[in-house]
N, C-alpha and C positions, 0 to 999 in steps of 0.2 A: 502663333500656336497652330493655324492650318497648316504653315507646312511643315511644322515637327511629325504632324500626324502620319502621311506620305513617308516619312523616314523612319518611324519605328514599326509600320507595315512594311515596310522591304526588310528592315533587320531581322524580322521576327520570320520571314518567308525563308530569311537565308539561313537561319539557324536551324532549320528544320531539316531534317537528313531525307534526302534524295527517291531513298525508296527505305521502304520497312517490310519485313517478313519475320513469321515464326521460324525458329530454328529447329523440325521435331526430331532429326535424325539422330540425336540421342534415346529418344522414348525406345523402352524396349519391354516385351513381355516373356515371361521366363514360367517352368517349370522346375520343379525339384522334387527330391527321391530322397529317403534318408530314413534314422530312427528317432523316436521321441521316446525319455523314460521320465517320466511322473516319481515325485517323491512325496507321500503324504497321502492322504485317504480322500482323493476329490468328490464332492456329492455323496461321502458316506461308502464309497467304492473302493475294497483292498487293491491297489494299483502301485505300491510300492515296487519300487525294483524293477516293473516287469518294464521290457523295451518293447515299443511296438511299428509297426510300419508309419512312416509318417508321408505324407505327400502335399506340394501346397502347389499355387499358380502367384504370380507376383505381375506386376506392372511398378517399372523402375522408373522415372520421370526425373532427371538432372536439372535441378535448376539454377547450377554454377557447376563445371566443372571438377570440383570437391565436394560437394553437398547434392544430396539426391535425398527424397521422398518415395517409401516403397509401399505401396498399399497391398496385402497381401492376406491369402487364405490357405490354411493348412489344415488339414484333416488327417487325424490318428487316433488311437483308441487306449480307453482308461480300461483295463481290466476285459469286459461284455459290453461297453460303454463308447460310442460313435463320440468323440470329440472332435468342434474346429474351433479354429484359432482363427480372428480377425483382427491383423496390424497395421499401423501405421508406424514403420520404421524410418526414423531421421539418419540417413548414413551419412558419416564424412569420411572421406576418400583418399588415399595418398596415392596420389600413380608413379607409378616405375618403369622403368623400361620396357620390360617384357608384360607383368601386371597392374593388376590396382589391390590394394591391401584397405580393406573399410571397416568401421568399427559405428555404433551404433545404440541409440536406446529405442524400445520399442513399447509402444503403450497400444491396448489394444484389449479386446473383448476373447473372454472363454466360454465355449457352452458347452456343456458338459448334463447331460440328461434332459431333467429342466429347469436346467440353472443357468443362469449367465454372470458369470464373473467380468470385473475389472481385471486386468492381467498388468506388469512392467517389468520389461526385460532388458536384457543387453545383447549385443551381437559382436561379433567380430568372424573375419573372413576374409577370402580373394578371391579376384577374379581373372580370368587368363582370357587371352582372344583369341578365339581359334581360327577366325579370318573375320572379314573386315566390320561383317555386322552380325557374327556372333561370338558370343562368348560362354565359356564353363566357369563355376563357382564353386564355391565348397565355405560353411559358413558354418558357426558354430551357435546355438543362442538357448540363451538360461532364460524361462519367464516365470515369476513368482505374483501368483492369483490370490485375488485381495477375496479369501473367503473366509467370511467372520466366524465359521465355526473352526478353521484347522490350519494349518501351514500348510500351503499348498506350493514346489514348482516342479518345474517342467524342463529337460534338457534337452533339446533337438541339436541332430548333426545331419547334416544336408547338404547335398552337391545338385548341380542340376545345370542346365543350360539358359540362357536369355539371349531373346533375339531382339537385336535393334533396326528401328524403323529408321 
């Protein structure tokens, strides 16, 4: 038994990989520019129909090469009414040759006056690489706000840039 012990300490030493590092030069952080149109009366606020500026900041975080996690904040406007939007978008990825094509649900908080909704959305979009560590996008995303007095959603169309670390 002592000297089996000697022999599953070396095996266990060898098994062990040589050197370990984080890999971040995927992580990247992004801007975007776009409009958001509201369908439904959010907060009691007539905001049907109307389209309004929409702008958000994101942080992309890849944690497989087809799957990425987007933590994200956008801000646009219901009517007189300062809206933002706080996501947690699960994206999976297909890449292509020249792009990547990504599709998505996104759950995620609305405030809206002084309200704060539940929100859940979908996404879909591309991304193009305009060199090595950035890239332009253009995404489209529907999110429908869990507010118990009224049917509330929300259509954003956004392009913007991401730059990777």
């Amino acid at each position: 038994m002592k000297t089996l012990k000697p022999v599953v300490i070396l095996a266990v030493l060898l098994a062990l990989p040589l050197s370990c590092f984080a890999e971040p030069s995927g992580v990247g952080l992004g801007f975007s520019v776009g409009g958001a149109m509201p369908t439904g009366n959010p907060a009691g606020i007539p905001a049907s129909g109307l389209v309004s500026f929409d702008y958000g900041f994101y942080v992309d975080i890849p944690l497989i090469s087809t799957f990425h996690i987007t933590p994200s904040s956008e801000l646009y406007r219901f009517a007189d009414q300062n809206v933002t939007d706080f996501d947690l978008a699960f994206k999976f990825i297909i890449p292509l040759a020249s792009m990547d094509i990504f599709a998505g649900i996104v759950p995620g908080l609305t405030a809206v006056s002084s309200t704060l909704d539940l929100h859940l959305g979908a996404l879909l979009g591309a991304s193009f690489t305009l060199v090595s560590n950035l890239s332009a996008f253009v995404q489209g995303k529907w999110d429908f706000l869990f507010d118990p007095a009224q049917n509330v959603s929300v259509f954003h169309v956004t392009a913007g840039i991401l730059f990777a670390f």
